[in-house]
N, C-alpha and C positions, 0 to 999 in steps of 0.2 A: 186483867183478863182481856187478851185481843179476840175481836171480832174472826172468822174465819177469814174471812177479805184481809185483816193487818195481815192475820199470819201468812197465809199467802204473798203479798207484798212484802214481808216480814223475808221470808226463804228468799224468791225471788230478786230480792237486793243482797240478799249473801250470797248467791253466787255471781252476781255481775265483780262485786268485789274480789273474792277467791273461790273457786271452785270445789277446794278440798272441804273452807272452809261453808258454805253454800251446804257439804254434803254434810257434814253433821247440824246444821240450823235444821235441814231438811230433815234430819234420823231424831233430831230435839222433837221437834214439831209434830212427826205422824206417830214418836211414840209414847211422847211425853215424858219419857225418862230425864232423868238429870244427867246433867255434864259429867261429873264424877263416872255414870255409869257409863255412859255410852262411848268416852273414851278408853274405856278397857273392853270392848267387843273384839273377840280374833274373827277372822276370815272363818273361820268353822262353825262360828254362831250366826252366819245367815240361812238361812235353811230358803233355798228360794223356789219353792215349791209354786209350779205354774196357777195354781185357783187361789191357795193357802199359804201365802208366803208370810215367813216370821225369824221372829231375830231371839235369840238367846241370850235375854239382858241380865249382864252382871248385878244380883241386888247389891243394895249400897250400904249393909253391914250398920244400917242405923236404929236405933232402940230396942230394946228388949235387954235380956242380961247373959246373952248367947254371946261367945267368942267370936269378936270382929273381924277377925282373920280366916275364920270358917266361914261365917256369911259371906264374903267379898267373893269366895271360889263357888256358889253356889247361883246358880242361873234358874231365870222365869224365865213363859215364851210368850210373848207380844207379839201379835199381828201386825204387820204393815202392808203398805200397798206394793201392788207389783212395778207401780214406777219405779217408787224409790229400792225396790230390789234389785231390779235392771241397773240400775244407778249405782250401785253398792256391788253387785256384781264385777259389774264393769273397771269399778275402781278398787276391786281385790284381784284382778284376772294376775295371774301370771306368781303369786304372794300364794308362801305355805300356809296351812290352817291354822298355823300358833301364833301367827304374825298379826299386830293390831290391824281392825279392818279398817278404824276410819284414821288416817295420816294427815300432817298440817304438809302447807302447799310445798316443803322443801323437801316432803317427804319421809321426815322422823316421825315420832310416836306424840300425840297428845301427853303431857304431863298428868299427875295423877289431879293435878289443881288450872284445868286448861283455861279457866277463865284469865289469868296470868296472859296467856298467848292471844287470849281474841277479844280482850274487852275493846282495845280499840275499835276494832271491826263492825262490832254491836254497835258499839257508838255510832259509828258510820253509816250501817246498814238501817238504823229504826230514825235516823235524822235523814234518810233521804227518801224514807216513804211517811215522812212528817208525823210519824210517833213523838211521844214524850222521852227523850235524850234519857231520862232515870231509867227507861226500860230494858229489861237483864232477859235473860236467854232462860231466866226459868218463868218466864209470860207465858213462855211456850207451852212450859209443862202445865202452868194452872189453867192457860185457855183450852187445853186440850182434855183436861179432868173438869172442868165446866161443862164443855160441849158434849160431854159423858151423859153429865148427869142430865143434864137438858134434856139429852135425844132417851131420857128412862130409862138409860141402863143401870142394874142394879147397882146400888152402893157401897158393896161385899168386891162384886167383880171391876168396880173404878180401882177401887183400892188396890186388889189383886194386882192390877193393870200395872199398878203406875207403884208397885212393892212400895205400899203404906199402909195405915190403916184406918177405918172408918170413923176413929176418931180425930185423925191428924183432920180428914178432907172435913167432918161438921165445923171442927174449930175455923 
């Protein structure tokens, strides 16, 4: 679990590295989602609504004994900030709505396994804001459902949030 300052320095050194890549550490971080999920966002799941902006996160089709390929087409809505809408906007302009929103820097689609494409990167990024080198892009996600629970938000709606459940976050 990173402090809000790692995470911050944490984003902040993925984009000096790549930019595309900077924009999903950024979409990790403010929604806590998993890599898995947030590489399959289209251009039509930002909903960038000027007070209420939110993204349409792919759940990630894990536990239960529900058909995995039904759950993978089925979306929550997580709030994000309106930077990183702006951000996300900007880097979908011109791109149909079926089309993946967040793209690695050459321009194709995140793989369905993108850690593959950016562990280097991680590696790069969390050794030059003098993190511990072992530190993965799902920091992101636990520091982000820590500072949930911290600030009292209920334990039903962390869960909601971050499509898990409130037994996975007591474990």
């Amino acid at each position: 679990v990173l402090s809000d300052v790692q995470v911050h320095e944490f984003v902040a050194a993925a984009y000096v590295l790549d930019h595309p890549f900077g924009l999903l550490t950024d979409t990790l971080a403010i929604t806590g989602a998993r890599p898995s999920q947030a590489v399959r966002l289209r251009v039509e799941d930002l909903h960038d609504h000027p007070v209420r902006p939110k993204l349409m996160m792919p759940k990630s089709a894990k536990g239960g004994g529900r058909n995995r390929s039904v759950k993978k087409t089925e979306r929550y809505s997580v709030p994000i900030t309106a930077a990183l809408s702006r951000k996300l906007k900007a880097a979908a302009a011109g791109r149909a709505d079926n089309e993946p929103l967040l793209l690695q820097s050459d321009g194709s689609p995140w793989d369905k396994d993108p850690g593959q494409y950016y562990h280097r990167q991680v590696g790069k990024a969390v050794t030059a804001v003098g993190l511990d080198p072992n530190v993965t892009m799902y920091a992101l996600r636990h520091s982000n459902i820590v500072r949930m629970l911290v600030r009292n938000v209920p334990i039903r709606l962390v869960a909601s949030l971050h499509n898990t459940s409130v037994a996975m976050i007591e474990k």
